[in-house]
C-alpha positions as CSV (number, residue, x, y, z in Angstrom):
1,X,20.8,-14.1,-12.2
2,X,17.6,-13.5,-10.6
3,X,16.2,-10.3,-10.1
4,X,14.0,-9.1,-6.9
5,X,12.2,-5.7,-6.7
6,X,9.9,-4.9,-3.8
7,X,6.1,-3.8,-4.7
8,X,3.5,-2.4,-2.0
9,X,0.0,-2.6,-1.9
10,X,-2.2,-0.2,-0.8
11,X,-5.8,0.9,-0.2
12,X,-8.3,1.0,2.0
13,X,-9.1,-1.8,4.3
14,X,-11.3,-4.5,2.8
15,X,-10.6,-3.7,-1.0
16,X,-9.4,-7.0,-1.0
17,X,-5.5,-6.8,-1.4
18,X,-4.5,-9.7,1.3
19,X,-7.7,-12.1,-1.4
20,X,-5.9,-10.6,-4.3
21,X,-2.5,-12.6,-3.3
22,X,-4.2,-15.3,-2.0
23,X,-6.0,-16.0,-5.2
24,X,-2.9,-15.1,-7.2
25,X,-1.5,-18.1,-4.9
26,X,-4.1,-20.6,-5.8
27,X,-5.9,-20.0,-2.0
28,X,-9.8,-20.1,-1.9
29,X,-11.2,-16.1,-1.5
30,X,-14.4,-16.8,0.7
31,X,-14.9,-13.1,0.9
32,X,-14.5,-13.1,4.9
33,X,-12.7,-10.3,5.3
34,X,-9.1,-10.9,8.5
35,X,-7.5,-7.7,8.6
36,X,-3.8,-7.1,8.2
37,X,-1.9,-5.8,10.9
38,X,1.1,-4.2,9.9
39,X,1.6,-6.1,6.9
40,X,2.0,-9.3,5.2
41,X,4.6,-10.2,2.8
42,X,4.7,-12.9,0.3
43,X,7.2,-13.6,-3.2
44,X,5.4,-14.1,-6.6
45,X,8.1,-15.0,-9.8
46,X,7.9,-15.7,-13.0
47,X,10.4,-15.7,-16.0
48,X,10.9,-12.9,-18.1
49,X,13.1,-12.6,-21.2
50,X,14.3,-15.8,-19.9
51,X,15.1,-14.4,-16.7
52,X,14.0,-15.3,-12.9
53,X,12.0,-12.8,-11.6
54,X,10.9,-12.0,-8.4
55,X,8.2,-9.6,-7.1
56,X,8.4,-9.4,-2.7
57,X,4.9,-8.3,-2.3
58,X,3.8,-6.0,0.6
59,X,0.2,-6.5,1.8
60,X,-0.2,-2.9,4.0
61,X,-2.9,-2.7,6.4
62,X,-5.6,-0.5,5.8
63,X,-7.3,0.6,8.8
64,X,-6.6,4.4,9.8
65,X,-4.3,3.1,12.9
66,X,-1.9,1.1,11.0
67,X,-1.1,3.8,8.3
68,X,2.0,5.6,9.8
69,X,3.6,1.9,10.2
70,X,2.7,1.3,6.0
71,X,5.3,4.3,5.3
72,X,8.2,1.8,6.8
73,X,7.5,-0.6,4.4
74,X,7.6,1.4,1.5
75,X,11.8,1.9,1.5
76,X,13.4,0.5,-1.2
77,X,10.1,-0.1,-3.0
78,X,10.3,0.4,-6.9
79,X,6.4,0.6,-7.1
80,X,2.8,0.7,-5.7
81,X,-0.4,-1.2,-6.3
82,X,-3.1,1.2,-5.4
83,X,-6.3,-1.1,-5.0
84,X,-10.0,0.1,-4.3
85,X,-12.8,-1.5,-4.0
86,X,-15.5,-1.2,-7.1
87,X,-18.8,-1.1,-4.1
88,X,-16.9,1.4,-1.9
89,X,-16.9,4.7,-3.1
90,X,-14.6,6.4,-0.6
91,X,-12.1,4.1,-1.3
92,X,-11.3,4.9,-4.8
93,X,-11.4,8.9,-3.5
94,X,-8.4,7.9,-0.9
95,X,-6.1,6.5,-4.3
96,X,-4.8,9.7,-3.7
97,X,-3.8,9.9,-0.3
98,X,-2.5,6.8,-0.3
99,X,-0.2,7.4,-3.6
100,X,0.8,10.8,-1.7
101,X,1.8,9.0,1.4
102,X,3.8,5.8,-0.6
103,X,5.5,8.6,-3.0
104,X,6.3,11.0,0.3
105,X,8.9,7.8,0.8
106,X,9.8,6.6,-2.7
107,X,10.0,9.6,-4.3
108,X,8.2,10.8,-7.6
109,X,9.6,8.2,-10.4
110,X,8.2,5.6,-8.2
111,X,5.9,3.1,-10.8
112,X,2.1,2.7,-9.7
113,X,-0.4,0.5,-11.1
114,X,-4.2,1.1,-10.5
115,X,-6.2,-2.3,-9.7
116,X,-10.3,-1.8,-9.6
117,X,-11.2,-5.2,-7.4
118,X,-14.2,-6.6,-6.6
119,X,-15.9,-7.3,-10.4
120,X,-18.0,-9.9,-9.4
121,X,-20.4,-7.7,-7.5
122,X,-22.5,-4.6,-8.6
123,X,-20.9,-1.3,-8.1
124,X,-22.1,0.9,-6.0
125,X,-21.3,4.0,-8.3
126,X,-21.8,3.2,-12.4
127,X,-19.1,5.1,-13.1
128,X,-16.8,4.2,-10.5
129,X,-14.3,1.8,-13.2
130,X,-14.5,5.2,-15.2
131,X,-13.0,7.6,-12.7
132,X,-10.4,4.7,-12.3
133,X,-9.5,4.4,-15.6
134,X,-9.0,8.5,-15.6
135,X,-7.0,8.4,-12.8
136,X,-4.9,5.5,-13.9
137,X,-4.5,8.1,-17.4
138,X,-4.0,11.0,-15.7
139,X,-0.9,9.8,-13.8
140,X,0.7,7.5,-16.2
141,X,-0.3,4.6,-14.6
142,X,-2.1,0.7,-16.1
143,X,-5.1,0.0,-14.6
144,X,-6.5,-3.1,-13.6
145,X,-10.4,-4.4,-13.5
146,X,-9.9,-7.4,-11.2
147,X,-11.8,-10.4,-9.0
148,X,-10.2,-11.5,-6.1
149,X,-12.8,-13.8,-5.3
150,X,-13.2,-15.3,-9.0
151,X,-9.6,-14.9,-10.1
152,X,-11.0,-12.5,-13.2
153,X,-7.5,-11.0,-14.4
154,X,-5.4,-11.9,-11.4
155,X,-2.5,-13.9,-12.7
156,X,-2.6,-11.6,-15.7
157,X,-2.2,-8.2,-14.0
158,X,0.4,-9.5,-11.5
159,X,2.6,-10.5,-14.8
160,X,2.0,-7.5,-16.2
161,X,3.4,-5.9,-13.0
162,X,6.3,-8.0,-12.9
163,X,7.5,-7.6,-16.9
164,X,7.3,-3.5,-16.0
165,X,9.2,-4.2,-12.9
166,X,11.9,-5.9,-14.6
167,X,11.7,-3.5,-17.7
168,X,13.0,-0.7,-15.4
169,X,16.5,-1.8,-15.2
170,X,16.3,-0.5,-11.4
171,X,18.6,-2.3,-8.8
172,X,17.0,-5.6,-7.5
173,X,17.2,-5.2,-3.9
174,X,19.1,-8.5,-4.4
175,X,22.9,-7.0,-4.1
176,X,24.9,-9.7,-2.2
177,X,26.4,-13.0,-4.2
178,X,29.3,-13.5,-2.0
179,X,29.6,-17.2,-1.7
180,X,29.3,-17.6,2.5
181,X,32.7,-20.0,2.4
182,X,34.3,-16.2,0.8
183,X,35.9,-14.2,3.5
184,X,36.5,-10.7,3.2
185,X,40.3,-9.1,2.8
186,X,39.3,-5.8,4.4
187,X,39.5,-5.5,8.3
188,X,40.9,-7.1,10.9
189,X,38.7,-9.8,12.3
């Protein structure tokens, strides 16, 4: 039986979450950056324990305008990649906002994951992987040190998502395996 669980992304725009499933896809990253509006989804499985698994991915947009639309798309969402970009300051400082705003929806138990992008360039604050790493710690959360555009510990940390996905033993978001030849007894019609 395969299991599905749905995972949002967040962050700022341009921290590189739409190149970060796009490279995880086997898609060139050019580094031209095509905002999202709304969001995007897209499916990413892999086995685990010998079973199908299934992560529906939820690329949110970034920009300012399109936040209060991000909070539909966090229903029925077992957990949150917050992503920042390693030469933008300001966005690691919103991780917070944005976990606030995805957990205002999900609720407290919610998972989170932590994803540092951008390794191949130079950072713009030395100890910008630091603070991620102690925010990652300080809430409970893995943290990632990822390239988008080289594919540096892409596959890996979306695997690593998806066997603590499927560890939770949550509900897949899967629920119906009537056969659509099976009618219902109940009702009339």
């Amino acid at each position: 039986m395969e299991k599905t669980y749905r995972v949002s992304m967040v962050g700022d725009a341009a921290v590189g979450k739409t190149s970060l499933i796009a490279s995880l896809m086997g898609n060139e990253v050019n580094g031209e950056y095509k905002e999202t509006v709304g969001a995007a989804f897209h499916s990413y499985s892999d086995t685990y324990e010998g079973k199908n698994v299934t992560i529906q991915l939820w690329d949110t947009a970034g920009q300012e305008r399109y936040r209060s639309l991000g909070q539909m798309y966090y229903r029925s969402t077992i957990a949150v990649i917050l992503v920042y970009d390693i030469t933008n300051s300001a966005s690691f400082d919103n991780l917070s906002t944005w976990l606030q705003s995805f957990r205002d929806v999900t609720g407290p138990r919610s998972l989170a994951f932590v994803v540092a992008n951008k390794t191949d360039l130079e950072p713009e604050d030395p100890s910008i992987f630091a603070r991620g790493q102690q925010f990652a710690k300080d809430n409970g959360f893995l943290f990632f040190k990822t390239s988008a555009k080289t594919g540096e510990n892409v596959k890996m940390m979306f695997n690593t998502i998806l066997e603590v996905v499927a560890q939770t033993n949550a509900p897949s978001i899967v629920t119906s395996n009537l056969n659509p030849s099976e009618k219902s007894s109940a009702g009339c019609c």
